[in-house]
Short mmCIF file of the C-alpha atoms (twelve columns), coordinates in Angstrom:
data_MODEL
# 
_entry.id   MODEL 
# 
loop_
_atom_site.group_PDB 
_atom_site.id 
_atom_site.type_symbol 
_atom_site.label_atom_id 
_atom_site.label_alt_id 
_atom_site.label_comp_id 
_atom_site.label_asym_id 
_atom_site.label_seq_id 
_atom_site.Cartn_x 
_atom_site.Cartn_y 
_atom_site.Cartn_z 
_atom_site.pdbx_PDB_model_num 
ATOM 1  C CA . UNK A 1  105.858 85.269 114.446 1 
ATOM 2  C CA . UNK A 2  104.584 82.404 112.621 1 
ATOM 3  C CA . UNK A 3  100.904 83.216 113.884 1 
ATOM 4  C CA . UNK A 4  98.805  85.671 113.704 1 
ATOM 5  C CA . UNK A 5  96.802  85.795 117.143 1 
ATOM 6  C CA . UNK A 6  100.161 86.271 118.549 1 
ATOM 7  C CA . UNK A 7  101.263 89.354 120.236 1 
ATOM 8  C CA . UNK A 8  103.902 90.611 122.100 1 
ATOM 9  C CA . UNK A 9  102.892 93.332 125.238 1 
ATOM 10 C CA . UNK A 10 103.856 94.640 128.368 1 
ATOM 11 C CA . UNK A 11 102.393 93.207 131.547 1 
ATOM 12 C CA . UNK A 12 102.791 95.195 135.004 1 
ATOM 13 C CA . UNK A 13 104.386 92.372 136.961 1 
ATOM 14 C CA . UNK A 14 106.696 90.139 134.404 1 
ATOM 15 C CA . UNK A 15 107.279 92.940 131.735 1 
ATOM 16 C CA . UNK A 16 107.258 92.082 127.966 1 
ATOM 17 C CA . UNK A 17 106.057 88.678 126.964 1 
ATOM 18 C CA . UNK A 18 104.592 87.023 124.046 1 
ATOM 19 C CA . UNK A 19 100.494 86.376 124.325 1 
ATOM 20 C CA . UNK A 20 97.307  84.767 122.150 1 
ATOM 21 C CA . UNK A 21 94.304  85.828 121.458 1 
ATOM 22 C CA . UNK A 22 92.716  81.929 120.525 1 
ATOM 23 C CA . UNK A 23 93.563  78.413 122.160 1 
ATOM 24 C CA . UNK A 24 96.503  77.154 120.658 1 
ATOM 25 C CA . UNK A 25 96.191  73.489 119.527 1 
ATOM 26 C CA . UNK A 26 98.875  70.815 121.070 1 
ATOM 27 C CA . UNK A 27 102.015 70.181 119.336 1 
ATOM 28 C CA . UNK A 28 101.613 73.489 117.125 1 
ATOM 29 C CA . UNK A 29 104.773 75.239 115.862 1 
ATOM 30 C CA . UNK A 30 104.558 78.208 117.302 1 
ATOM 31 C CA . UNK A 31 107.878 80.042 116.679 1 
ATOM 32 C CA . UNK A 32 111.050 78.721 114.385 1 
ATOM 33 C CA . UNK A 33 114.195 80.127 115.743 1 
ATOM 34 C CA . UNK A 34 117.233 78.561 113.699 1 
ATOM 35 C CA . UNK A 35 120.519 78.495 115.311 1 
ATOM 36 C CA . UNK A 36 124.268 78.603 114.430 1 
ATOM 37 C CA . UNK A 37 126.216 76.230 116.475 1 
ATOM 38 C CA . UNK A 38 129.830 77.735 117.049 1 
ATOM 39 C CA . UNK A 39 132.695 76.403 118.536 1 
ATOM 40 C CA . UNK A 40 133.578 77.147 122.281 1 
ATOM 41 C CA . UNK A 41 137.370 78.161 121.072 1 
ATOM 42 C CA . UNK A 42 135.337 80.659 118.577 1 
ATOM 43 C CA . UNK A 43 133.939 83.103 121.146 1 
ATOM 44 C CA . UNK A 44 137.102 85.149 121.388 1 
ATOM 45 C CA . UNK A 45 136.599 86.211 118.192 1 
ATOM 46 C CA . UNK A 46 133.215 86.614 117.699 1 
ATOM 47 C CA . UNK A 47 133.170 89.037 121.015 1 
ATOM 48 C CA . UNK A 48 135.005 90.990 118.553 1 
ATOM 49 C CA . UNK A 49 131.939 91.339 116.170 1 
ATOM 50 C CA . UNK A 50 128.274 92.220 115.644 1 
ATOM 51 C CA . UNK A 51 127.254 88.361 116.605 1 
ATOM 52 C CA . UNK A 52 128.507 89.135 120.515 1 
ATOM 53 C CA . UNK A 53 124.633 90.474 120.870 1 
ATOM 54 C CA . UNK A 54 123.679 87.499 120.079 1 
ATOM 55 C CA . UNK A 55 125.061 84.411 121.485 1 
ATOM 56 C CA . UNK A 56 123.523 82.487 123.709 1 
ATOM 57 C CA . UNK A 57 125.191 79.793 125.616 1 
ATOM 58 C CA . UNK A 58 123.366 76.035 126.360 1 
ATOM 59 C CA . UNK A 59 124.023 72.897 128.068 1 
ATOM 60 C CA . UNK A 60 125.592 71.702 131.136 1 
ATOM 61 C CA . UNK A 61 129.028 73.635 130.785 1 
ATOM 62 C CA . UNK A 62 127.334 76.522 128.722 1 
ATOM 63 C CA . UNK A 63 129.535 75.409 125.477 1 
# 
């Protein structure tokens, strides 16, 4: 994480989440998570490899 007085933890009722120890200022970058947009008639194939684990589908038709 791009902070350190973040921290990731276990709660009873929601399970893991990600938590601060200080107030965090408005419109701070807290996390950068860069994507790699694919094409829809792509997935086929890459449910064939390691990247399957991570795709993650957006937008009104989840394309």
């Amino acid at each position: 994480m791009l902070k350190p007085y973040l921290f990731v933890d276990v709660t009873a009722a929601k399970g893991r989440g990600v938590f601060t120890r200080e107030r965090i200022p408005a419109n701070t970058v807290v996390e950068i998570a860069p994507v790699i947009v694919m094409q829809h008639k792509d997935r086929e194939h890459l449910d064939k490899t390691l990247l399957h684990d991570y795709i993650f589908e957006w937008g009104k038709e989840k394309k």
